[in-house]
C-alpha positions in Angstrom: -7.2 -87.9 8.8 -4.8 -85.4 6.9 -2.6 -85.2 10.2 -2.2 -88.7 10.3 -1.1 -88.8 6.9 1.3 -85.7 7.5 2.6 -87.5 10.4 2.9 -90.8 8.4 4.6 -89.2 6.0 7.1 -87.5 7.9 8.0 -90.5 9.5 8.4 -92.3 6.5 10.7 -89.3 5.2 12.9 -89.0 8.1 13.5 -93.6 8.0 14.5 -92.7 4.1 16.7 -90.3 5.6 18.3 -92.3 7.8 18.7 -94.7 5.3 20.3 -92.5 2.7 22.9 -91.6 5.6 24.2 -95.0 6.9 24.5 -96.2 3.2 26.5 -93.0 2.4 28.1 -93.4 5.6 29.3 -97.6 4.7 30.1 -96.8 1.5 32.7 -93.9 2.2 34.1 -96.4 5.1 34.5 -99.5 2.7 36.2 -97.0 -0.2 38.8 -95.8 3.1 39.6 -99.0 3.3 40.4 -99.7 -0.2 42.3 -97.2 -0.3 44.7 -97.5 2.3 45.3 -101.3 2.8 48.2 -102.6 1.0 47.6 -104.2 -2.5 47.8 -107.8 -2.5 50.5 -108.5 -5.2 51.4 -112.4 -4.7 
């Protein structure tokens, strides 16, 4: 019973992980592109 909740648990670690990392990942992309696309000025 304790493995399975180790393993559960692991699991469940390593998705938050993944998580944390694409969001980190978007974020960074979408402040690149705010930063170098010309300023709309009209």
């Amino acid at each position: 019973m304790l493995k399975k909740l180790l393993v559960v648990a692991a699991v469940v670690s390593a998705a938050a992980l993944v998580v944390k990392k694409v969001k980190a990942s978007s974020d960074e992309r979408a402040l690149w592109h705010e930063a170098t696309t010309a300023p709309d000025l009209r």
